[in-house]
C-alpha positions as CSV (number, residue, x, y, z in Angstrom):
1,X,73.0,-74.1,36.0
2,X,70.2,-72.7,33.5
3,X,67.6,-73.8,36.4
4,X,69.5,-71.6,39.3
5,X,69.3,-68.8,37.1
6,X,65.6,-68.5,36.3
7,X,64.3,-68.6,40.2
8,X,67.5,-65.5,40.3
9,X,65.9,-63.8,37.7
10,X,62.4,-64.0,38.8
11,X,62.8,-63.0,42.1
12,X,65.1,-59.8,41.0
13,X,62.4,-58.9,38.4
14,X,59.3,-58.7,41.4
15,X,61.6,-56.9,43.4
16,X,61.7,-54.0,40.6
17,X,58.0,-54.5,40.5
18,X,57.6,-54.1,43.9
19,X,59.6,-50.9,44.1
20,X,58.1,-49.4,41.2
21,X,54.7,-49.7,43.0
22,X,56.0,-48.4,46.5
23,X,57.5,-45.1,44.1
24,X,53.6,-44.6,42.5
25,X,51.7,-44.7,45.7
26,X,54.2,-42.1,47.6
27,X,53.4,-39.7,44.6
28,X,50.1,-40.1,44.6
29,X,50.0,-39.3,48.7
30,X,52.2,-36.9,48.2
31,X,49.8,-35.2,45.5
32,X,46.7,-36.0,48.0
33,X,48.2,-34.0,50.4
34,X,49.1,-31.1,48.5
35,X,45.7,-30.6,47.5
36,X,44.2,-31.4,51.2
37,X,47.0,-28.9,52.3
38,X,45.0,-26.0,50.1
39,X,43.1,-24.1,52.8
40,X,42.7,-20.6,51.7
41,X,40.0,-20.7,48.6
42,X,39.6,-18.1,46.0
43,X,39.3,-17.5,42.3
44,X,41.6,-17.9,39.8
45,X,41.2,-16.1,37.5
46,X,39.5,-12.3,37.0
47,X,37.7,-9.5,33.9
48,X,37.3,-6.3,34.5
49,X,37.6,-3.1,32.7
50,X,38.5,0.8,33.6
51,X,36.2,2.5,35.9
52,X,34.4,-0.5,37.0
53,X,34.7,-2.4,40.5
54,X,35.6,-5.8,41.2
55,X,35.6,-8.0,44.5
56,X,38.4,-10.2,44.9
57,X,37.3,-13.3,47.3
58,X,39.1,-14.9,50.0
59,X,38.3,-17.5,52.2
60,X,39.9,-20.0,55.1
61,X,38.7,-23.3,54.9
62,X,40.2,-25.5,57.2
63,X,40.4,-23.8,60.7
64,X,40.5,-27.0,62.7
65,X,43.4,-26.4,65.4
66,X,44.9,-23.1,63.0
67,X,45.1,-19.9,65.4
68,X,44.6,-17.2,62.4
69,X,46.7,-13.9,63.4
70,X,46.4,-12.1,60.6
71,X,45.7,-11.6,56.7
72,X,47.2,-9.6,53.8
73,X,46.6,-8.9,50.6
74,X,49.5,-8.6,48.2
75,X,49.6,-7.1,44.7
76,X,52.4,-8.8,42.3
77,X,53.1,-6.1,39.5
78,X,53.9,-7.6,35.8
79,X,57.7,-6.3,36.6
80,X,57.5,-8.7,39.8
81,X,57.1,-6.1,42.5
82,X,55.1,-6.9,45.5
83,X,53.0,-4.3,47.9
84,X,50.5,-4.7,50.4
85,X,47.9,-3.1,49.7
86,X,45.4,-3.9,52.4
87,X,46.2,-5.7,56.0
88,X,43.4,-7.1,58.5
89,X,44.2,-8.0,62.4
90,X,41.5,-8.8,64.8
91,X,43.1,-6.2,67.1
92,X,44.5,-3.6,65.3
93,X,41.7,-3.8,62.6
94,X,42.3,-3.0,59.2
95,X,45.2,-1.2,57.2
96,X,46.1,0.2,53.4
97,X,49.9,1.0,53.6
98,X,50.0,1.3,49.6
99,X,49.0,4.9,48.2
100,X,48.0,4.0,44.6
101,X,45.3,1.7,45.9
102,X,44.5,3.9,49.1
103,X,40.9,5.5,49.1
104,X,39.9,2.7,46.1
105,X,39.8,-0.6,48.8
106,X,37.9,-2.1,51.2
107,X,37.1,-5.0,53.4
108,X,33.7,-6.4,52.2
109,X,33.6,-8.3,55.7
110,X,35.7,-7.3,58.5
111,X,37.1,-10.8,59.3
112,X,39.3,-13.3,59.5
113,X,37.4,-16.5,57.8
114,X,36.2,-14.1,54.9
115,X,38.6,-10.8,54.7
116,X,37.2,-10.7,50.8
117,X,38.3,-7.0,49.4
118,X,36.6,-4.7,46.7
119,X,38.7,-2.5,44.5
120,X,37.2,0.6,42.8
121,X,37.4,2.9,39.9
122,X,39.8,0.3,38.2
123,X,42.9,1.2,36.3
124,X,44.3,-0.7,33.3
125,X,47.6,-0.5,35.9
126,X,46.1,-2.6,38.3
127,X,46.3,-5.9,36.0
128,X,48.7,-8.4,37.9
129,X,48.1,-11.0,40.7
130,X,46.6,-10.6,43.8
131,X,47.5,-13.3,47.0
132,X,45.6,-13.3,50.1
133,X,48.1,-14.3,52.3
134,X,47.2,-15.8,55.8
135,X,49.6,-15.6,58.9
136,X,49.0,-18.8,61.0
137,X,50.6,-20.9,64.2
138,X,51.5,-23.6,64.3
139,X,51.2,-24.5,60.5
140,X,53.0,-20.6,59.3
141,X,51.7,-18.6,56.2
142,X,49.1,-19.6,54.2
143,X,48.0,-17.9,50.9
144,X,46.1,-18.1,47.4
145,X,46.2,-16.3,44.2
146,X,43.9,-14.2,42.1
147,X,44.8,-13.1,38.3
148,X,43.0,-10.0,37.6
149,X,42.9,-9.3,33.3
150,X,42.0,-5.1,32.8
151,X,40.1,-5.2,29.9
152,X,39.9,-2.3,27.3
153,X,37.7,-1.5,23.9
154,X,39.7,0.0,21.5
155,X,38.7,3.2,20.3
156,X,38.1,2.8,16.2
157,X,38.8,4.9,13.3
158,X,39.4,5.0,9.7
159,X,40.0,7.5,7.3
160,X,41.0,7.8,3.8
161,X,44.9,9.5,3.0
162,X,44.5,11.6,0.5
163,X,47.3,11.2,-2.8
164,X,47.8,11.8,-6.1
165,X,46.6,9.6,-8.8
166,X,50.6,7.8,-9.8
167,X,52.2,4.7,-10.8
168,X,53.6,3.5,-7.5
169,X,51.6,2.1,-4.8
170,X,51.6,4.2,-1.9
171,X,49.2,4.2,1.3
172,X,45.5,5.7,0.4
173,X,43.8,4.8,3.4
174,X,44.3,3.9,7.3
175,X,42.6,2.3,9.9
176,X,43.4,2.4,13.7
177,X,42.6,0.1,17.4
178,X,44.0,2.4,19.9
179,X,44.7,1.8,23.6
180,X,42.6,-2.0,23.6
181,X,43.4,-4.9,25.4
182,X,44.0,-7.7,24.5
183,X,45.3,-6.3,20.7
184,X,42.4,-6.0,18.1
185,X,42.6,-7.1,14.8
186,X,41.7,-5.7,11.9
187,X,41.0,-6.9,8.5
188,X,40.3,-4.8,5.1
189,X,37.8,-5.4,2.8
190,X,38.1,-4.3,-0.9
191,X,38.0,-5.1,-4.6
192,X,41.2,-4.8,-6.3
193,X,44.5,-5.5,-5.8
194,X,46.1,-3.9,-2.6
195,X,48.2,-4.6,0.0
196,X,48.2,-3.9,3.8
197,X,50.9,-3.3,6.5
198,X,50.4,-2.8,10.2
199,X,52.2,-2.1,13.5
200,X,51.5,-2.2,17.2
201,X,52.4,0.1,19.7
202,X,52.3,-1.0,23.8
203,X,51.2,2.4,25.9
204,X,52.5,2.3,29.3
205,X,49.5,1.7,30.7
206,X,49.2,-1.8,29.4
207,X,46.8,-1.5,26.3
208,X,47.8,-1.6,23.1
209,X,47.6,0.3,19.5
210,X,47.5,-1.3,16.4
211,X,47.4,0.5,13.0
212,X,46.6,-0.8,9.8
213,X,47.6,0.6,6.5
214,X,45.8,0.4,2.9
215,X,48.2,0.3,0.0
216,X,47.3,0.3,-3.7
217,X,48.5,2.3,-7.2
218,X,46.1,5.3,-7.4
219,X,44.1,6.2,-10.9
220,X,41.6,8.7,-11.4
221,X,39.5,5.5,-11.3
222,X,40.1,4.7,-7.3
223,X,38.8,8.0,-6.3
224,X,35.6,8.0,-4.4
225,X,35.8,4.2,-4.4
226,X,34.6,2.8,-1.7
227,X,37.3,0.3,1.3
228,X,36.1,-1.1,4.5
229,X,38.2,-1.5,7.8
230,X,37.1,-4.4,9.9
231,X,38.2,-4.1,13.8
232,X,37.6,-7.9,15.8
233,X,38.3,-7.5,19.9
234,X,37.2,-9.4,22.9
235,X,35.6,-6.9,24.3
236,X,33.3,-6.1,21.0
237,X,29.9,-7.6,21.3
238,X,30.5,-7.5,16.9
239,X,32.5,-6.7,14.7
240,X,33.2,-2.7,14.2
241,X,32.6,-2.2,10.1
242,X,33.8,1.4,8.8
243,X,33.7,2.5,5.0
244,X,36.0,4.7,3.7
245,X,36.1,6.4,0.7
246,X,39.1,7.2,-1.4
247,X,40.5,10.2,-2.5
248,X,42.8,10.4,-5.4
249,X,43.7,13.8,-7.3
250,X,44.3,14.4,-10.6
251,X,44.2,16.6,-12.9
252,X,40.9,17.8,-15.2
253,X,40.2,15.4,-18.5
254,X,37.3,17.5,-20.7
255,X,35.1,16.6,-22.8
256,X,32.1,18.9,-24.8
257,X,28.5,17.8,-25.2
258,X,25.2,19.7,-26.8
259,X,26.5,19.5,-30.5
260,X,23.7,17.7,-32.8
261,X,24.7,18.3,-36.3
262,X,21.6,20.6,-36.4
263,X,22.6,24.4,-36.4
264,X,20.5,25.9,-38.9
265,X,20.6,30.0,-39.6
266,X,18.1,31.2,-37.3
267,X,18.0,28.4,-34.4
268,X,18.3,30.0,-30.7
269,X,18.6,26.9,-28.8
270,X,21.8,25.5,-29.5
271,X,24.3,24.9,-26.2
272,X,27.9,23.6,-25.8
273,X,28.2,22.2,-22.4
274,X,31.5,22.0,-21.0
275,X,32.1,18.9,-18.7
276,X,34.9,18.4,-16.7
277,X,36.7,15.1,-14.4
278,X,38.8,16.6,-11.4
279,X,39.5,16.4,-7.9
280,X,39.8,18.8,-6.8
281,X,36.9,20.3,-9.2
282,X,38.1,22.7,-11.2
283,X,38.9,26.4,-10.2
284,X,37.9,28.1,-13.2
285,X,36.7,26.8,-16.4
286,X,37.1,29.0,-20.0
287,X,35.8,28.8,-23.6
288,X,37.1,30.5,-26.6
289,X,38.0,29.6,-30.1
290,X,41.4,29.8,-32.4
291,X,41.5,34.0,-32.7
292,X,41.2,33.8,-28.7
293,X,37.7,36.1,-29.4
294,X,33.9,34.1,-29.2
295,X,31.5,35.5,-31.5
296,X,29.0,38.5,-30.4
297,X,26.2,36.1,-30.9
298,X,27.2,33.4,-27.9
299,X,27.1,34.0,-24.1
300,X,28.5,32.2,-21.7
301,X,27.3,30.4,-18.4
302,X,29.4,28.8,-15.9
303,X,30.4,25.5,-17.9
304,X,27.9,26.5,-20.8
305,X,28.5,27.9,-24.3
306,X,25.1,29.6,-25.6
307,X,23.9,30.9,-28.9
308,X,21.6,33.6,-28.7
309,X,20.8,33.1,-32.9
310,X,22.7,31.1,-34.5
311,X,24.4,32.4,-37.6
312,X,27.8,31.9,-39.7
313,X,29.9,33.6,-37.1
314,X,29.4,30.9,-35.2
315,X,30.8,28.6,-38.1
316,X,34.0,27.9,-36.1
317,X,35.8,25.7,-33.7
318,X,34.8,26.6,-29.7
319,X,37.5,25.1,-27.4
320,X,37.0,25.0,-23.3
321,X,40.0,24.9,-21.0
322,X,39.4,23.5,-17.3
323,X,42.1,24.3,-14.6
324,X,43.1,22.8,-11.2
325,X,45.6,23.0,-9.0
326,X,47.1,19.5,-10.4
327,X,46.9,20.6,-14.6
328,X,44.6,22.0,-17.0
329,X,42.5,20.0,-19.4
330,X,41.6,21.2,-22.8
331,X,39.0,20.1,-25.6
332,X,37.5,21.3,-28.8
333,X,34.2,20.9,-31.0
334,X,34.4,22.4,-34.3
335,X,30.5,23.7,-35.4
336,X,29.1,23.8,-38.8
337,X,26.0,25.9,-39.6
338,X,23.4,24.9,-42.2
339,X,21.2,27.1,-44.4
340,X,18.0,25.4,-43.7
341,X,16.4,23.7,-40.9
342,X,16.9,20.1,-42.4
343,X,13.3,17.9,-41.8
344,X,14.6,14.7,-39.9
345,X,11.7,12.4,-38.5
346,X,12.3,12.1,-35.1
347,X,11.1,8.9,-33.1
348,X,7.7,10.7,-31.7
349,X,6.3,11.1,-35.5
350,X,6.8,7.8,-36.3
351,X,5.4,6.7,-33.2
352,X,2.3,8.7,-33.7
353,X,2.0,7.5,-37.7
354,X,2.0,3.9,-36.7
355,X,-0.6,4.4,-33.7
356,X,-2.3,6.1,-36.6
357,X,-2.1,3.4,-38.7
358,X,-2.6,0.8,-36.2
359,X,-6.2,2.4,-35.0
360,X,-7.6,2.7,-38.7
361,X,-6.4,-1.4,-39.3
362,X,-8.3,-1.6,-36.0
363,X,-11.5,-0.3,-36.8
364,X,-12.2,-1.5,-40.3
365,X,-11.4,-4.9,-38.6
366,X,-14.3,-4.4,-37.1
367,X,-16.8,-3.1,-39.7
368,X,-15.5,-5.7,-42.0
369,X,-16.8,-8.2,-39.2
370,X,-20.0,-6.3,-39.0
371,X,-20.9,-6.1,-42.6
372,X,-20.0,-9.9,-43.1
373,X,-22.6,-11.1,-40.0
374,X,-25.1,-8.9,-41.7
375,X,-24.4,-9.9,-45.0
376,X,-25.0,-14.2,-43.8
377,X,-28.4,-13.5,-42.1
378,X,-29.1,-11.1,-45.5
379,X,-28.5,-14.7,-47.3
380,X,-30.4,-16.4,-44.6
381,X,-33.6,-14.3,-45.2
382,X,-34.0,-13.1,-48.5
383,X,-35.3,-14.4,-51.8
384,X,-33.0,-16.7,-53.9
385,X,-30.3,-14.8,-55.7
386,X,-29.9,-17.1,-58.3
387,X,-31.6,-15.8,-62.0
388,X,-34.6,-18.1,-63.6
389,X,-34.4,-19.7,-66.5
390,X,-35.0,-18.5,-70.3
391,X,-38.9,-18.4,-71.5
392,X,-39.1,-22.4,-73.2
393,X,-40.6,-21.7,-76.8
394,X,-43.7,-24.4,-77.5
395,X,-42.1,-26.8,-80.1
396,X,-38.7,-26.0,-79.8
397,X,-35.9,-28.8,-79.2
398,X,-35.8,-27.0,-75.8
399,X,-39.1,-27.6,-75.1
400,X,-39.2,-29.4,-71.2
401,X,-43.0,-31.1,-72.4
402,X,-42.0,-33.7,-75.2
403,X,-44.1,-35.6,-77.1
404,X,-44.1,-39.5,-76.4
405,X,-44.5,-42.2,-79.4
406,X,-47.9,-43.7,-80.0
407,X,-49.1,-46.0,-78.1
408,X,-49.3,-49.4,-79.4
409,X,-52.7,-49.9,-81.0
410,X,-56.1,-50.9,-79.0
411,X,-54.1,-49.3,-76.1
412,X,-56.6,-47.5,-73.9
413,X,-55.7,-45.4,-71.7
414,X,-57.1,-44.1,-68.1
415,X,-57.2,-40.8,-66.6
416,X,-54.4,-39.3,-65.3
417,X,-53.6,-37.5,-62.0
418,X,-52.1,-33.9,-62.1
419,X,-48.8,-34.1,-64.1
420,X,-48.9,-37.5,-66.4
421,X,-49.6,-37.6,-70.0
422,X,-52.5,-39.4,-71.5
423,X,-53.0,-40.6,-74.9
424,X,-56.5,-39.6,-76.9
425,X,-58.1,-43.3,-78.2
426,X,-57.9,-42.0,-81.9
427,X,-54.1,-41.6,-81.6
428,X,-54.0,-37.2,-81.7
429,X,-51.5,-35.9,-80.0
430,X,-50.8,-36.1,-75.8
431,X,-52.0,-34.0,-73.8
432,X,-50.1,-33.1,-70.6
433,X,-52.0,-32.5,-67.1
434,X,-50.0,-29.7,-66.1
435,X,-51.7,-26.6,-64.2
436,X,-51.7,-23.7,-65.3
437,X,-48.9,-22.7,-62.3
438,X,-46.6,-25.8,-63.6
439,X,-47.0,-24.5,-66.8
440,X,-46.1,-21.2,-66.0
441,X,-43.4,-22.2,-64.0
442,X,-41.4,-23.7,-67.3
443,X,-41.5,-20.5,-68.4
444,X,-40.4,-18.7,-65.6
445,X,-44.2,-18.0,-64.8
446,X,-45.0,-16.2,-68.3
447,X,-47.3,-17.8,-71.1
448,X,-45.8,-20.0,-73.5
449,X,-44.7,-18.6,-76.2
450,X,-45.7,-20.0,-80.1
451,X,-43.9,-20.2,-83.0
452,X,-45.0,-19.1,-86.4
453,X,-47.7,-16.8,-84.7
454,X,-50.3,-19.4,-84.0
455,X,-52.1,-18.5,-81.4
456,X,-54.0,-20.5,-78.6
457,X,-57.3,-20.7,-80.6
458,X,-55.1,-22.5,-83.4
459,X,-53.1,-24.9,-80.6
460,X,-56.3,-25.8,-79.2
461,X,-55.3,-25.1,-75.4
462,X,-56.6,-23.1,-73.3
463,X,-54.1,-20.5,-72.4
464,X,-51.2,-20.9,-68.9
465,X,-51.3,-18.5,-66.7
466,X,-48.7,-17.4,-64.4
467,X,-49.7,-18.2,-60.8
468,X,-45.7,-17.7,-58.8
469,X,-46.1,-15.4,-55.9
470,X,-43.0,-14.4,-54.7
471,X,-40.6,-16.0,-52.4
472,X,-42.1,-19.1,-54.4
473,X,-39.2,-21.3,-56.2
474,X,-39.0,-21.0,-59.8
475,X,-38.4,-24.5,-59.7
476,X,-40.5,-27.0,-61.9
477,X,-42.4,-29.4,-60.1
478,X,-41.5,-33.4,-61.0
479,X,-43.1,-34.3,-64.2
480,X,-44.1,-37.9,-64.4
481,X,-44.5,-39.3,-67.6
């Protein structure tokens, strides 16, 4: 029984197969002939914008054994309603039954194969769908459809809303897309914390507003701060980029400047300048003092307070009082006058001592140099600066020429050369070849000097004298003994 069932079960499951592929190829023949059966060509889709032209094509592409009587072209509002609005027949000619679009069509070609039509001076209205519809025997009507898409740039603006400076966040600044299409959109760009709200309103003529609203707390801070409105559209080439500038009112804060703890009996320049914060700027601006009179010796000038001479009338408290239309503003400087003119080094006479100072380290920098170089080749020169010796005394422990021992007996000795010491044969006393310039040198080129008075005569030597020229060296020459 199990084999009769599998040849059942086979043969059921080809015969799905089979029917499954008979299904496939009708729908694919079905879908070849659809798109064989498409013989008016045109475009699908269409731009434009107001004022402009544009040609809506339309041709018949299969006229093999089709009779073409006649062509229409039918405009499909976005409500749904139809109207010709231009009708061709090879022997009536042409025809434009609809007003709205009479005077603004035409036939580009007058004939059947190619009855394409231009529309002028577009209207944002005249969106919709457009079919060229062909009358035909034996096959009937055949037709094709254009979308046309009206195009508009949105007209831009921004502009600030002016408030008053609170504590609830209300709307300072707006920024509108009017009458675009598609909608624009439109971003803010600010510092801060804000918010933003917008709506859109459709005008009947098929473009669209939006409006865009900037909200934030007001301060005295915001005003004159700078937002920007950002607009993005289709039909923008870039982006459109406007700055606004806040404006916030409030009332005036004051404050008083000029006072430098410096009023002196006698001074004429001393000034009080009153400066106010307001918007709007403040309508009048006023100074006086506690007794509501200022002293005969002050004069004032718009926003300024000034002392012809100052003296102890002017020992007081000045106040100044700024008004708008939002508040007033008051502040006060109380001035004390000094007897004398106090001497306070300002920062220019300090700067001028020290460039002083600075220039006079500066230069004898330099003649110190100077003087040094001159004084090393002085050195380099010159005669030695260092002092001779004492006179040497003949006989004296200090003597430099001393007398040697006796030679040992029979000892003869032979001449000397200039400087050695030579002993007579009958044992006297040494005598010492020194020149008379070697022996005036030892004395720091003056003749020895004797002690007890003896003279030369008594020494027995023929007296030294001093041959040192100068520049010489007092120097001894090397005795050898």
């Amino acid at each position: 029984m199990a084999r009769e069932k599998r040849p059942a079960a086979a043969a059921a499951a080809a015969s799905f197969a089979l029917t499954n592929s008979w299904l496939m190829a009708a729908a694919l023949l079905l879908t070849a002939r659809g798109v064989a059966g498409q013989k008016v060509r045109v475009e699908e889709e269409l731009e434009a914008y107001p004022t402009e032209s544009v040609d809506l094509r339309c041709m018949f592409v299969d006229g093999v054994g089709t009779k073409l009587t006649q062509v229409s072209w039918i405009f499909e509002h976005a409500d749904g309603q139809r109207d010709n609005i231009a009708v061709y027949h090879p022997t009536y000619g042409e025809s434009f039954p609809n007003q709205s679009f009479r005077g603004r069509v035409v036939f580009l070609q007058k004939s059947l194969e190619n009855p394409s039509i231009r529309i002028s001076n577009l209207k944002m209205s005249d969106a919709g769908r457009y079919t060229c519809e062909y009358a035909t025997y034996p096959t009937g009507n055949e037709q094709g459809t254009t979308t046309l898409i009206m195009l508009a740039k949105p007209k831009n603006s921004a502009k600030a809303v002016t408030v008053q400076a609170g504590s609830r966040s209300v709307i300072v600044a707006s920024c509108d897309a009017a009458n675009g299409k598609p909608v624009a959109t439109i971003k803010w760009i600010s510092q801060g914390t804000f918010t933003v709200s917008s709506n859109t309103e459709s005008n009947p003529d098929g473009t669209v507003t939006l409006r865009s609203q900037y909200w934030t707390v007001p301060t005295p801070a915001d005003n004159d701060r700078e937002v920007s409105c950002r607009v993005d559209q289709k039909t923008l080439e870039r982006p459109w980029i406007h700055i606004v500038k806040l404006s916030v009112e409030y009332p005036p804060t004051v404050s008083i400047e000029g006072y430098d703890n410096n009023w002196y009996v006698g001074r004429s320049d001393a000034v009080l300048t009153c400066v106010s914060n307001a918007n709007p700027p403040p309508s009048e601006i006023a100074w006086t003092t506690p007794s509501g009179f200022l002293p005969d010796t002050v004069m004032v000038v718009d926003n300024k307070l000034m002392v012809k001479k100052v003296d102890y009338a002017v020992n007081t408290t000045f106040i100044c009082e700024a008004k708008n239309k939002l508040g007033t503003g008051r502040q006060q400087m109380s001035t004390i006058v000094i007897e004398k003119r106090p001497i306070i080094p300002g920062p220019t006479t300090g700067a001028i001592i020290g460039g002083i100072i600075g220039a006079l380290a500066f230069f004898g920098a330099i003649i110190g140099a100077v003087f040094l170089i001159r004084k090393c080749k002085d050195d380099e020169n010159g005669p030695p600066k260092h002092k001779p010796p004492p006179p040497v005394k003949a006989g004296s422990s200090t003597e430099m020429l001393h007398k040697p021992s006796a030679p040992p007996a029979g000892l003869e000795t032979a001449p000397l050369s200039r400087g050695e010491v030579y002993y007579e044969p009958t044992g006297g006393e040494p005598v010492s070849n020194l020149d008379d310039e070697t022996t005036g040198a030892l004395n720091g080129g003056a003749a020895p000097v004797l002690d007890n008075g003896n003279d030369l005569e008594s020494s027995g030597h023929e007296p030294l004298a001093a041959n040192i020229s100068r520049g010489e060296s007092f120097v001894s020459p090397a005795m050898y003994v």
